[in-house]
C-alpha positions as CSV (number, residue, x, y, z in Angstrom):
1,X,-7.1,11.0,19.9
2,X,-5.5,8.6,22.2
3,X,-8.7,6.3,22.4
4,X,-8.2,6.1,18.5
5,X,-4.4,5.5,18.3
6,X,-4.9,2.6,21.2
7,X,-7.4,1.2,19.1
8,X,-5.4,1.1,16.1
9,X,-2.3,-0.3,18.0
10,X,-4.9,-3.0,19.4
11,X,-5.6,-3.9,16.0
12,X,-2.2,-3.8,14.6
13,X,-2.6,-0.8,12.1
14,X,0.4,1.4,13.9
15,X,3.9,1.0,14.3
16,X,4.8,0.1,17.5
17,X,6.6,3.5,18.2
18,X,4.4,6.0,15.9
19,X,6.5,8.2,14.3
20,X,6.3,11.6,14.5
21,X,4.6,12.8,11.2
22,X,2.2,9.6,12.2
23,X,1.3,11.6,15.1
24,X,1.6,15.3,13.6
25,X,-1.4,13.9,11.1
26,X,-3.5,12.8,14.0
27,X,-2.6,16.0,16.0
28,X,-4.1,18.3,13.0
29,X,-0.6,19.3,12.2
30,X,-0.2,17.7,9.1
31,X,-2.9,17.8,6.3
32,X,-3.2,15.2,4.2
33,X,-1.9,16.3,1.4
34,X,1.3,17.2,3.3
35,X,1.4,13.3,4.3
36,X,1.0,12.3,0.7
37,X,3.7,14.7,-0.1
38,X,6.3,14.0,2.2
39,X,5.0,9.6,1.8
40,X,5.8,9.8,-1.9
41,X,9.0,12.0,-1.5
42,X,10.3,9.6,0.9
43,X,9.8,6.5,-1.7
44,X,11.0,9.1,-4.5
45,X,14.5,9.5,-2.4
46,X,15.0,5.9,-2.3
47,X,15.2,5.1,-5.9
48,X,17.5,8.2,-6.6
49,X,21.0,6.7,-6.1
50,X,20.1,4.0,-8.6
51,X,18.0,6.3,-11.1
52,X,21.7,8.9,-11.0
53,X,23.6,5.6,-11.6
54,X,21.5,4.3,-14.7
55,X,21.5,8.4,-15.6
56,X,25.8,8.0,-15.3
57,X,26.0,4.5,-17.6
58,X,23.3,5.5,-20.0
59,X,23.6,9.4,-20.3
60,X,21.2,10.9,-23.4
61,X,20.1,7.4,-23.7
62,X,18.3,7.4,-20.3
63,X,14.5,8.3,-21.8
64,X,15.1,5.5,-23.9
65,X,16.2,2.6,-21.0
66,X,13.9,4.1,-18.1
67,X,10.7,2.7,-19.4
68,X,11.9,-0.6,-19.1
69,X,13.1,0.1,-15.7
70,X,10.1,1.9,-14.1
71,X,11.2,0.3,-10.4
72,X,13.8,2.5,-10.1
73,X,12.4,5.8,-11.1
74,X,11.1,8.5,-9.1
75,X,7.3,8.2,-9.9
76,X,7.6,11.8,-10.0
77,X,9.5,12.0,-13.2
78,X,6.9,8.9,-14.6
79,X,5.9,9.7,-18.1
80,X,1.7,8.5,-18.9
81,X,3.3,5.2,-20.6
82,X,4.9,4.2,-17.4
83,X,2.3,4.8,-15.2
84,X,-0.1,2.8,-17.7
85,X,2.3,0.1,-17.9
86,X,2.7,0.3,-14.0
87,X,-1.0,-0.1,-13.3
88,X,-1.3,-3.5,-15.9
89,X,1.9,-4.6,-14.0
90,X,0.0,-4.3,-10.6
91,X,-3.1,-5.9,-11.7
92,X,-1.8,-8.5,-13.2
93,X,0.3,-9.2,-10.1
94,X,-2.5,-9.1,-8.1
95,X,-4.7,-11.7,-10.1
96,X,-1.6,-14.2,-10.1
97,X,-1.1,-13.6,-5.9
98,X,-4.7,-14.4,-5.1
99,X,-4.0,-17.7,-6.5
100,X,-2.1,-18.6,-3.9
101,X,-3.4,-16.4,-1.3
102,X,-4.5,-18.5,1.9
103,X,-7.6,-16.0,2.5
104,X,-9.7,-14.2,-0.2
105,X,-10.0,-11.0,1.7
106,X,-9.5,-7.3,2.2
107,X,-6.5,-6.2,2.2
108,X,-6.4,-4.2,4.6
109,X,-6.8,-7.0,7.3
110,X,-5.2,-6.0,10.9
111,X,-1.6,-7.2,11.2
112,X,-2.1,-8.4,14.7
113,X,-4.7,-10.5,13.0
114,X,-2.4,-12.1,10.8
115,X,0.1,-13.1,13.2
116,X,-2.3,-14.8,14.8
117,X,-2.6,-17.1,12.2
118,X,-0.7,-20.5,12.1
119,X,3.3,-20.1,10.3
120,X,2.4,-21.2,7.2
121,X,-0.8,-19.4,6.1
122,X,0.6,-16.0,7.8
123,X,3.8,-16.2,5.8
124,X,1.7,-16.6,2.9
125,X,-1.0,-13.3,3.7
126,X,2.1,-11.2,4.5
127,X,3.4,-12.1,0.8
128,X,0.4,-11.8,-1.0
129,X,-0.2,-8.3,0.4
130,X,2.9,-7.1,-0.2
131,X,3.0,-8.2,-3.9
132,X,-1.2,-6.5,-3.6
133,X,0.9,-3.7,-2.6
134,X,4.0,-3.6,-4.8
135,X,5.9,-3.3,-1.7
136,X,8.9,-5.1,-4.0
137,X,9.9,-5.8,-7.1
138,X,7.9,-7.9,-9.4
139,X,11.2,-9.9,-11.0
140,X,12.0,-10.5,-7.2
141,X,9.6,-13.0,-7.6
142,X,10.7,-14.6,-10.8
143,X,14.3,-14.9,-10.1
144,X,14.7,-15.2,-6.9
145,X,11.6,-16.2,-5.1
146,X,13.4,-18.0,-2.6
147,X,15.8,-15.7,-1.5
148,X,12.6,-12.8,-0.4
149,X,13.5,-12.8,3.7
150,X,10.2,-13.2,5.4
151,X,11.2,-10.4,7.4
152,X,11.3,-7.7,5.1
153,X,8.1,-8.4,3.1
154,X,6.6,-8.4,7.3
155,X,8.5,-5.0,7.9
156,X,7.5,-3.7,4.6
157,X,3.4,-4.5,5.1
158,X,3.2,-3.2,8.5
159,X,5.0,0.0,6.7
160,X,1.9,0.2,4.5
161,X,-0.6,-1.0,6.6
162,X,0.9,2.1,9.4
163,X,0.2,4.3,6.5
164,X,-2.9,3.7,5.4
165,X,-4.5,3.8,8.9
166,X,-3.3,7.3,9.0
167,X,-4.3,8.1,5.3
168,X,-7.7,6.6,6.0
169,X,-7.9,9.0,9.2
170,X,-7.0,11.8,7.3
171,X,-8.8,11.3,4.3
172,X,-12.0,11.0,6.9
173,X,-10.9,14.2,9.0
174,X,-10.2,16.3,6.2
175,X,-13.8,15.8,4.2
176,X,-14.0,12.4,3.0
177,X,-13.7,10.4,0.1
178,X,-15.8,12.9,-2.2
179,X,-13.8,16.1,-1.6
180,X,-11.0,14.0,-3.0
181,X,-9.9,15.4,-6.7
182,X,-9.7,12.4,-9.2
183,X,-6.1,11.3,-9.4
184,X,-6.0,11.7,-5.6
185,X,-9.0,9.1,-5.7
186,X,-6.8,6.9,-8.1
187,X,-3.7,7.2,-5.9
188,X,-5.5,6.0,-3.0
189,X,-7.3,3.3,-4.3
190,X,-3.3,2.1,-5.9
191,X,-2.0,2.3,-2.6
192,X,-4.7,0.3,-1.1
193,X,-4.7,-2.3,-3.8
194,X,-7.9,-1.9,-5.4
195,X,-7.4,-2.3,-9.6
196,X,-8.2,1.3,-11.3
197,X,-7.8,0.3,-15.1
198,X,-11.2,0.9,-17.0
199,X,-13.0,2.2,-14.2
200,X,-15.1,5.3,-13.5
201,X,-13.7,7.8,-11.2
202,X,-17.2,7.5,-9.0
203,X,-16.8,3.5,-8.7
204,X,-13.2,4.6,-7.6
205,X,-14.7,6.5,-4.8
206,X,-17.3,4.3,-4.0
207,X,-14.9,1.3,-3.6
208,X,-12.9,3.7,-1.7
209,X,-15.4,4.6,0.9
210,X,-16.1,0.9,1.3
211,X,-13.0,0.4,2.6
212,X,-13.1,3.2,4.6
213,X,-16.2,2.6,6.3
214,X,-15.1,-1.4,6.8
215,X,-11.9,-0.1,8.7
216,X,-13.9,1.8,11.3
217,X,-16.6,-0.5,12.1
218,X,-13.7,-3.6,12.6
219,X,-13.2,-4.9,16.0
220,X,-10.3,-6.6,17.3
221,X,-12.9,-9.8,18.0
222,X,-14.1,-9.6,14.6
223,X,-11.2,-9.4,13.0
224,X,-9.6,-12.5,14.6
225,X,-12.6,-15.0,13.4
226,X,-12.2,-13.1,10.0
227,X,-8.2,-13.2,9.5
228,X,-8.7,-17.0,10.8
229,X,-11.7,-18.0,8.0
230,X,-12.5,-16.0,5.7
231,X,-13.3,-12.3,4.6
232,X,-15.2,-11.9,1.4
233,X,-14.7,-8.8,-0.7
């Protein structure tokens, strides 16, 4: 277990200090569905000051505003219209970042490879995988693209990055991508930035496990030549 959280470190899929449901994970404490669960509560509690506020102004009108609003409602509470027009959202977002993405690559390209890149191209990978992600909102971009600090789309990938190492460690330890049930398969795949709109389940789980299998057979050495030319998908 330590040889694996060194490695990860090495390659700059871990937080600098682990935190401790990081580590409960890795320790067999957690399983992953616990880590999903307590991930996706976490994100959940964010949004509910402004979700009670909207709930305050708008009252019985709230079902009607929220679906034009989606950012700032607990997923939990999503009804199928949202999540539909959540997934176009996210693709389309994607297909418009990889225009001005400095490398045509996975996504889940080691951090510490990044910042090894020169200013310009690294600030530009640390944006496009955070809109890949959704890591903030879309009209962010629209409005007030300038204003974005560089250092909270940086926090906000290594977040993701940190928790997808561990998601793809658990997924792995706890029976692999095919013991997955099919909306677990279609989270995943959303949180890893892969599009999931008109797909079969099984090509979900086969993109998946690509992934999966890519991230363990990296190595530090590799991943520098890669994160400095190119990786093809």
């Amino acid at each position: 277990m330590d040889k694996l959280q060194s490695r990860e470190r090495a390659l700059g899929y871990s937080n600098s200090q682990p935190s401790r449901i990081h580590a409960a994970v890795r320790e067999g404490l957690l399983t992953r569905a616990d880590f999903q669960l307590l991930l996706r509560s976490r994100r959940d509690v964010t949004k509910l000051p402004l979700f009670i506020l909207l709930w305050i102004v708008c009252g019985e009108f709230t079902p009607l505003v929220v679906i034009f609003v989606t950012w700032i409602v607990p997923r939990t509470i999503w009804i199928p219209q949202q999540v539909e027009a959540a997934r176009k959202e996210a693709e389309e977002r994607r297909k418009m970042a990889i225009k001005t993405s400095p490398i045509q690559g996975r996504l889940a390209l080691p951090t510490q490879v990044i910042d090894a890149m020169l200013p310009e191209p690294r600030d530009q990978l640390y944006k496009f995988i955070a809109q890949s992600y959704g890591l903030y909102p879309a009209w962010w971009d629209k409005y007030v693209p300038s204003l974005i600090p560089g250092w909270f789309i940086k926090r906000r990938v290594r977040q993701r990055v940190a928790e997808i190492g561990v998601d793809d460690f658990a997924i792995t330890r706890d029976g692999g991508v095919w013991r997955m049930d099919e909306e677990e398969v279609v989270r995943a795949c959303e949180e890893r930035g892969i599009d999931v709109l008109g797909r079969k389940n099984s090509e979900l789980r086969e993109e998946l496990e690509k992934q999966l299998e890519w991230r363990d057979s990296i190595k530090l050495e590799d991943a520098k030549k890669m994160g400095i030319k190119e990786v093809q998908m």
